[in-house]
N, C-alpha and C positions, 0 to 999 in steps of 0.2 A: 138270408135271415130278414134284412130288414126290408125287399119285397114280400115277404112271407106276415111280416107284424103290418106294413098296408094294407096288404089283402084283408088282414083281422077287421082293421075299422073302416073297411070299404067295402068290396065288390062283392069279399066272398065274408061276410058276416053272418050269413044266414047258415053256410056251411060251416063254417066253426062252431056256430053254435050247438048246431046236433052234434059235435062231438064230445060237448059237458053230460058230467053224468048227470042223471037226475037223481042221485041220490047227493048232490053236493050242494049245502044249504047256501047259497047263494045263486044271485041271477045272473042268468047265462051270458048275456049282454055285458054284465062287467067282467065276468072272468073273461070273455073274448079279450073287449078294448086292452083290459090288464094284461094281458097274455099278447098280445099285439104290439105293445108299446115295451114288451118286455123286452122280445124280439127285435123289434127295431133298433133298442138299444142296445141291444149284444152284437148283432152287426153292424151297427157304427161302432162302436167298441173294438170288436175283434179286426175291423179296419182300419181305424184310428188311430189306434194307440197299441204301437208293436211291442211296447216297450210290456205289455200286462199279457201276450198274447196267451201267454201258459192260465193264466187268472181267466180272461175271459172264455178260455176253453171248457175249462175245469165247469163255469158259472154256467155255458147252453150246456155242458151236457148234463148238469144236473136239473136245467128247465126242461130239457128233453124228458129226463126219467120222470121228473115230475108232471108233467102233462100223459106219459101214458094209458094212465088210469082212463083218459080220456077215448083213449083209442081203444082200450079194453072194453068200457061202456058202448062206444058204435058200432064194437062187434055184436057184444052180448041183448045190446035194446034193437038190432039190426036198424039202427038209423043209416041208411042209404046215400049222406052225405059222399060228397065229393065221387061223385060214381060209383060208391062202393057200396052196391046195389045188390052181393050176393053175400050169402055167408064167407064162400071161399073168399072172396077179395078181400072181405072184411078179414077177415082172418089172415090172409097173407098181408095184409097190412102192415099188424101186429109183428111180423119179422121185418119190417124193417123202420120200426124203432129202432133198435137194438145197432142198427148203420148208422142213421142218425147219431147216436150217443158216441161211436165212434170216430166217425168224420166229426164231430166238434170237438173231440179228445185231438183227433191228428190235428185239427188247424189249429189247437192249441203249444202244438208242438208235442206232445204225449205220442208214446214214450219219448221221452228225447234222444238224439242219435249219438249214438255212442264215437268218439275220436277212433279213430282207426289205430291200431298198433304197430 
């Protein structure tokens, strides 16, 4: 995650930014950095402090759901970011958000593991 929110305000800032839609009033540029520093601090978070890990899980995978819309727009405007240069990739993209939201549910500890009987 939080090489993931570097990458936003560094290397790869130009590819995040084709993943904002353009129908969202605001500039692409800030939702990145926002969206970057969000990231970063959910994984220092989800590292840092064990003790909220169910909390910080619960928080990315609701930034997860929340940015898909983005990844719906890269399908649908075929912005070719991050390699995803065809419809089909662009599209199987889109299945794996849905891992994402998962994997930040599990490293949340979701569900929790039931005592054995």
């Amino acid at each position: 995650m939080s090489y993931a929110g570097i990458s936003h305000l560094t290397t790869m800032r130009e590819e995040f930014q084709a993943q904002v839609p353009t129908w969202l009033p605001v500039d692409k540029d800030t939702v990145v950095v926002a969206s970057g520093v969000a990231e970063i601090g959910l994984g220092v978070a989800l590292a840092a402090f064990p003790a909220h890990r169910r909390l910080t899980g619960v928080a990315l995978a609701a930034f997860y759901t929340a940015i898909f819309p983005g990844n719906i727009a890269q399908y649908a405007e075929q912005n070719g970011a991050f390699g995803l240069d065809t419809d089909g990739k662009r599209l199987a993209r889109l299945f794996g958000q849905p891992v994402l939201i998962a994997a930040a549910l599990w490293a949340g500890g979701i569900p929790a593991k039931r005592p054995r009987e």
